[in-house]
Backbone as ProteinMPNN parsed JSONL, in Angstrom:
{"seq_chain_A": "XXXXXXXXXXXXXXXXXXXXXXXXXXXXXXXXXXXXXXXXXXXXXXXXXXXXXXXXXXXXXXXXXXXXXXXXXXXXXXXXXXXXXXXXXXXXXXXX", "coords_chain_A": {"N_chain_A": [[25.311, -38.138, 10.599], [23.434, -38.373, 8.79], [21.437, -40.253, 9.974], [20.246, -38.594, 11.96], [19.05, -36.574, 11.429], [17.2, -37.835, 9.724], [15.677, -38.911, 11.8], [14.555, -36.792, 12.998], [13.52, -35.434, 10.697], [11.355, -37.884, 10.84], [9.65, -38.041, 13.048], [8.684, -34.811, 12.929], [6.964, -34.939, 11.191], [5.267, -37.225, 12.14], [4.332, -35.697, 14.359], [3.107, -33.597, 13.052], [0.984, -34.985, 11.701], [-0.773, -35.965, 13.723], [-1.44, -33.282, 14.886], [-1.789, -30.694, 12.979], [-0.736, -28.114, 11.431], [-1.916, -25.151, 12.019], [-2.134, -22.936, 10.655], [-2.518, -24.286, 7.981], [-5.35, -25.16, 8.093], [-7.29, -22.699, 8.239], [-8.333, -19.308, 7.506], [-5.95, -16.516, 7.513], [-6.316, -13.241, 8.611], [-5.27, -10.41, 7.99], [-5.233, -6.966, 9.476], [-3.92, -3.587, 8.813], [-3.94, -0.878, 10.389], [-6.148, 0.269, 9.301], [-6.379, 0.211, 6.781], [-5.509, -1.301, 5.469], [-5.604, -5.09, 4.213], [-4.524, -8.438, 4.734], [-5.287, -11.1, 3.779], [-4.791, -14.645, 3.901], [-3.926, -17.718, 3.207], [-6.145, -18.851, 1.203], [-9.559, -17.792, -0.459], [-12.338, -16.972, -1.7], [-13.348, -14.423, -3.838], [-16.348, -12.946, -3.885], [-18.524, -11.031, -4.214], [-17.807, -7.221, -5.211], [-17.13, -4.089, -4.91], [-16.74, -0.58, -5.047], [-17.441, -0.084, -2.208], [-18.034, -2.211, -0.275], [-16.781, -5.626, 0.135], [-17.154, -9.048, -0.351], [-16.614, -12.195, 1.094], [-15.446, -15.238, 0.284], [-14.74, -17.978, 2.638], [-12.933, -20.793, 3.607], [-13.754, -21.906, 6.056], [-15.919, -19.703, 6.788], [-17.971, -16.881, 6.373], [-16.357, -13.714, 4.719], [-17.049, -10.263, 5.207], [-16.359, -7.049, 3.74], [-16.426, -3.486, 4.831], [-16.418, -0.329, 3.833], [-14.594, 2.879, 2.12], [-13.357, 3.247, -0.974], [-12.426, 1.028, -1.515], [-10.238, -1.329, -3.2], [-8.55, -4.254, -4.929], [-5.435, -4.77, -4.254], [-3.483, -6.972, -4.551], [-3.532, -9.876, -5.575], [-2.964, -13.484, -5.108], [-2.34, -16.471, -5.624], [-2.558, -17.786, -2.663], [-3.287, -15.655, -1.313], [-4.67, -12.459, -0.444], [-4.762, -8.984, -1.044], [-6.149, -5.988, 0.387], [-6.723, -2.607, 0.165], [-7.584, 0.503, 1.018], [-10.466, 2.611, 3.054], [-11.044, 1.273, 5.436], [-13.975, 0.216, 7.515], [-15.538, -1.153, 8.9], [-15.324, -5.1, 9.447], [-16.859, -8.013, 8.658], [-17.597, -10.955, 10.431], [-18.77, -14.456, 9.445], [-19.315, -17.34, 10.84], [-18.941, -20.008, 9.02], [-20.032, -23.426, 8.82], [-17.911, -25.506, 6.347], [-17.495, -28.056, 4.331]], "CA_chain_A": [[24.54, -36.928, 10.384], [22.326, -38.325, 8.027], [20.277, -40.72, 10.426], [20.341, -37.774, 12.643], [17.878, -35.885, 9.788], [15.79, -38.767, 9.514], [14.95, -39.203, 12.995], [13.599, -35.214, 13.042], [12.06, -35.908, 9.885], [10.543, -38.598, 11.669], [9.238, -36.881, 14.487], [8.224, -34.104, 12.909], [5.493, -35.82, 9.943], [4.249, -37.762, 13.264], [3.474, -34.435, 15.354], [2.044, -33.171, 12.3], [-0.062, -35.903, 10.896], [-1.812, -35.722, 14.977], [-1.501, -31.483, 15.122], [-2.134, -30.585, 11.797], [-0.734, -26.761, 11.613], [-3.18, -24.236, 11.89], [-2.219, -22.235, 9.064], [-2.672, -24.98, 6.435], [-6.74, -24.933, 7.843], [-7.953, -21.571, 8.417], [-7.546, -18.677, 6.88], [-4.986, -15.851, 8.41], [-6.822, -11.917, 8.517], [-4.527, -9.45, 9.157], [-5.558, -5.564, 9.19], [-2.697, -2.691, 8.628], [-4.225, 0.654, 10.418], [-7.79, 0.548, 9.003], [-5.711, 0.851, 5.453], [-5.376, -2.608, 4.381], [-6.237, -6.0, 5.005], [-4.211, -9.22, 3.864], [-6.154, -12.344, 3.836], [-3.696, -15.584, 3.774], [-4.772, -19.13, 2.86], [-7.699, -19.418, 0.312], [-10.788, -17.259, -0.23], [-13.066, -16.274, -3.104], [-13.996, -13.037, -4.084], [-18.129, -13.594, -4.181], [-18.952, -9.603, -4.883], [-16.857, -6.402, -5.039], [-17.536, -2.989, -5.098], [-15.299, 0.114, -3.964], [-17.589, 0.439, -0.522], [-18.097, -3.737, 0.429], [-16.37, -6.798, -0.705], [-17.632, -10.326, 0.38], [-15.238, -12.995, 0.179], [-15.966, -16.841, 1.019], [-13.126, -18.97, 3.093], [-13.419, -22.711, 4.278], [-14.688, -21.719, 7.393], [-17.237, -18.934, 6.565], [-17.993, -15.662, 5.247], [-15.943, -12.046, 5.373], [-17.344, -8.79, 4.7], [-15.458, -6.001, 4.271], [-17.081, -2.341, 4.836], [-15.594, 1.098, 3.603], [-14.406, 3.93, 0.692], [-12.053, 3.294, -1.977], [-11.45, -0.219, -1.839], [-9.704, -1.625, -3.8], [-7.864, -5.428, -4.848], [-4.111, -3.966, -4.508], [-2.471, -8.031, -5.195], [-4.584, -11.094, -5.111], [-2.527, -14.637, -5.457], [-2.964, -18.293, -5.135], [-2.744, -18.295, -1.431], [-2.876, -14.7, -0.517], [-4.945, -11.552, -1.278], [-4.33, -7.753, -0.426], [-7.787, -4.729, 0.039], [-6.494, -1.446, 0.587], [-8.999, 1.425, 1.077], [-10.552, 3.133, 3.979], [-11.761, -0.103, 6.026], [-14.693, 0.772, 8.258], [-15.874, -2.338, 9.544], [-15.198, -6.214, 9.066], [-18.499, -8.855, 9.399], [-17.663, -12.863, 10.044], [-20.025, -15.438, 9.61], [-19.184, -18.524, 10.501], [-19.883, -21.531, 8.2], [-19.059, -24.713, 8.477], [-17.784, -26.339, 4.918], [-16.737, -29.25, 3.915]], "C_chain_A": [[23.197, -37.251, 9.722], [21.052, -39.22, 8.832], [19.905, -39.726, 11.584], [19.227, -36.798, 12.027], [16.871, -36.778, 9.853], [15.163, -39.197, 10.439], [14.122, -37.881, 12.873], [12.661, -35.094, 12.027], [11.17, -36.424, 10.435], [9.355, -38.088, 12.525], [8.313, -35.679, 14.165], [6.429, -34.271, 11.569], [4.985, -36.773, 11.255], [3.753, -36.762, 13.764], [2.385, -33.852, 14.136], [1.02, -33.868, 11.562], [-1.153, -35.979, 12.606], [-2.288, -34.432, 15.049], [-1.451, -31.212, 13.867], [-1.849, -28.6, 12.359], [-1.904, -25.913, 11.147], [-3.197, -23.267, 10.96], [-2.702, -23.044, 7.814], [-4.757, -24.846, 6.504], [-7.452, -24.028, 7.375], [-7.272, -20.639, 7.723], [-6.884, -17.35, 7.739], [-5.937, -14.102, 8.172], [-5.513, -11.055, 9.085], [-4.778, -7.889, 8.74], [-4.552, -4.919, 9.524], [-3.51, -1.595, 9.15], [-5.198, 0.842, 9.759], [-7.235, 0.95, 7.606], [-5.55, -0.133, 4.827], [-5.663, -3.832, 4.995], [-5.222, -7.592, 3.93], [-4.83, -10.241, 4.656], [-4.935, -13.825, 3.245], [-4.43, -16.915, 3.697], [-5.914, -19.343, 2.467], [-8.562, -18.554, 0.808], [-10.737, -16.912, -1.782], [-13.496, -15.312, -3.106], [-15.634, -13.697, -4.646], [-18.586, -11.765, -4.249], [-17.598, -8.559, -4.392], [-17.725, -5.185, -5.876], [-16.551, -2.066, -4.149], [-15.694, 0.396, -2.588], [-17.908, -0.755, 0.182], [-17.594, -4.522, -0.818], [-16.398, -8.123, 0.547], [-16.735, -11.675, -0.115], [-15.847, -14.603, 1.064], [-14.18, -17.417, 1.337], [-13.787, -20.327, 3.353], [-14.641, -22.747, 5.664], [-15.41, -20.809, 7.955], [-17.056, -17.866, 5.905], [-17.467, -14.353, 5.542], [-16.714, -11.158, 4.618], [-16.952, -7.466, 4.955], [-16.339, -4.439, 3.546], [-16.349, -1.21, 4.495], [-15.757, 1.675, 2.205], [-13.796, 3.665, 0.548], [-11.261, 1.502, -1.927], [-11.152, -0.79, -2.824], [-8.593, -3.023, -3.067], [-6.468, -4.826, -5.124], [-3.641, -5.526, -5.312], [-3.258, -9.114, -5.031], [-3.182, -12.491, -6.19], [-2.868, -15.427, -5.193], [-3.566, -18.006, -3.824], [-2.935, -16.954, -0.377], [-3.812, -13.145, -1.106], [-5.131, -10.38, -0.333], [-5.65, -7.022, -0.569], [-6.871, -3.722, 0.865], [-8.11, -0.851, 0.049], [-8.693, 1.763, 2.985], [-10.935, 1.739, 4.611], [-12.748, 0.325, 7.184], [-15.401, -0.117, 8.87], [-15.643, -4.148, 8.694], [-16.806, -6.775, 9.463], [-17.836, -10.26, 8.88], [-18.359, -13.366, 10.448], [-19.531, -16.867, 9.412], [-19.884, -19.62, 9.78], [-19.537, -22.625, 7.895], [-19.17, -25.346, 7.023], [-17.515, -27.462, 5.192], [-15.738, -29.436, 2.319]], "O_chain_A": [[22.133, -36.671, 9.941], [19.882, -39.032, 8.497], [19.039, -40.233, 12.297], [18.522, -36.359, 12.936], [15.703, -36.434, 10.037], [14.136, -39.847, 10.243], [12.923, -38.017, 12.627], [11.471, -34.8, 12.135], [10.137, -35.796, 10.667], [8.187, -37.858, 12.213], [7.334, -35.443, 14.873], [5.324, -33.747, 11.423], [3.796, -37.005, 11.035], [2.523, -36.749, 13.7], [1.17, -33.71, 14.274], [0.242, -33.255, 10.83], [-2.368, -36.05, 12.426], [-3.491, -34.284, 15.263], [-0.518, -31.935, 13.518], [-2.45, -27.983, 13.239], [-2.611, -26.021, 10.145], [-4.239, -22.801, 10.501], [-3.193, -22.52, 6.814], [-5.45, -24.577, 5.523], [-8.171, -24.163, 6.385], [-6.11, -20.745, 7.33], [-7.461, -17.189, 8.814], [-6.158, -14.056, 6.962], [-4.971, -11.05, 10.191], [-4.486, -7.608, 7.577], [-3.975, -5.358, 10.519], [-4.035, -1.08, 8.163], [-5.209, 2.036, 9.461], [-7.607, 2.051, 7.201], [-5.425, -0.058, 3.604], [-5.963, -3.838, 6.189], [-5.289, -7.698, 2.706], [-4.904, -10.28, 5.884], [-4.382, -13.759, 2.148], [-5.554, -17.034, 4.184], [-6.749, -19.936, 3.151], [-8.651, -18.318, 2.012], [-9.868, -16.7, -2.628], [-14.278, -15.127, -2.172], [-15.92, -14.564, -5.472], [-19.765, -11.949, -4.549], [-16.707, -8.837, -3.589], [-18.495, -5.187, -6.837], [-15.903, -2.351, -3.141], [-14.921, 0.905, -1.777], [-18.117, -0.552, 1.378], [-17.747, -4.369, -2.03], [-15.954, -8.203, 1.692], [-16.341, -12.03, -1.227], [-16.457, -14.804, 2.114], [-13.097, -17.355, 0.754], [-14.959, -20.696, 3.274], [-15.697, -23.281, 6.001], [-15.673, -20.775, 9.157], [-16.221, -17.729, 5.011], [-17.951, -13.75, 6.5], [-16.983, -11.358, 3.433], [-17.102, -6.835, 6.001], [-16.724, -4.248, 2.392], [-15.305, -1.218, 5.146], [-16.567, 1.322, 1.348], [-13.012, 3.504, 1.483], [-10.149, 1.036, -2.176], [-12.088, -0.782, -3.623], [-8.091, -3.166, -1.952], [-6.307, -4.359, -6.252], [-3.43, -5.467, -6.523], [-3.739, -9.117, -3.898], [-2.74, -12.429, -7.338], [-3.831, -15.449, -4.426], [-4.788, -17.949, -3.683], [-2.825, -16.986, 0.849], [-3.544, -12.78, -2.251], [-5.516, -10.506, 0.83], [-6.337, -7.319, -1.546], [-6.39, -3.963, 1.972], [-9.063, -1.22, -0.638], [-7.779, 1.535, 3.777], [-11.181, 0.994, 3.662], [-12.103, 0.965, 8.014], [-16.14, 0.467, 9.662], [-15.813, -4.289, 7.483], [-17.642, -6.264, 10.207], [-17.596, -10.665, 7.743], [-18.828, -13.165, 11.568], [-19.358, -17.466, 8.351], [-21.042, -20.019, 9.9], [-18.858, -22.926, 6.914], [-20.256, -25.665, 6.538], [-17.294, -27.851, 6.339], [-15.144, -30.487, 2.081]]}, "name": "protein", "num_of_chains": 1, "seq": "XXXXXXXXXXXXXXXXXXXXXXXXXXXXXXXXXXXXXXXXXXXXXXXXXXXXXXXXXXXXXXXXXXXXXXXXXXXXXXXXXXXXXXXXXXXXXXXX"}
């Protein structure tokens, strides 16, 4: 059983050291009904206000448009904007 484990181990730290999962790069957007917005893997809050909030990721810039926003949960790797949402703006930018 157990070299049976260490072959898939195997296998699987090779596919991923060539394919590098795409979650660990970029960061994930996901909008709820123009009511919320969770942002997944790294970003900085760079201004805030309850009708735009500008946020920096690895691989460029969000801007989020609307009334009443608001930071509902912000963690390490993960942060929540409820409010009205009335338009997004991305700008790509390459980092390093």
């Amino acid at each position: 059983m157990m070299k049976i484990f260490k072959k898939i181990q195997s296998k699987l730290s090779t596919y991923e050291a060539i394919f590098p999962p795409l979650t660990k790069r970029t960061p994930i957007l996901t909008v709820d009904n123009h009511k919320r917005i969770y942002i997944e893997n790294g970003c900085q809050i760079m201004n805030f206000s309850t009708s735009k909030i500008q946020l920096r990721t690895r691989i460029g810039d969000i801007d989020i448009y609307g009334t009443h926003l608001l930071i509902h949960s912000m963690y390490h790797h993960e942060l929540v904007i409820d409010g009205d949402i009335e338009q997004l703006i991305y700008n790509r930018i390459e980092r390093t």
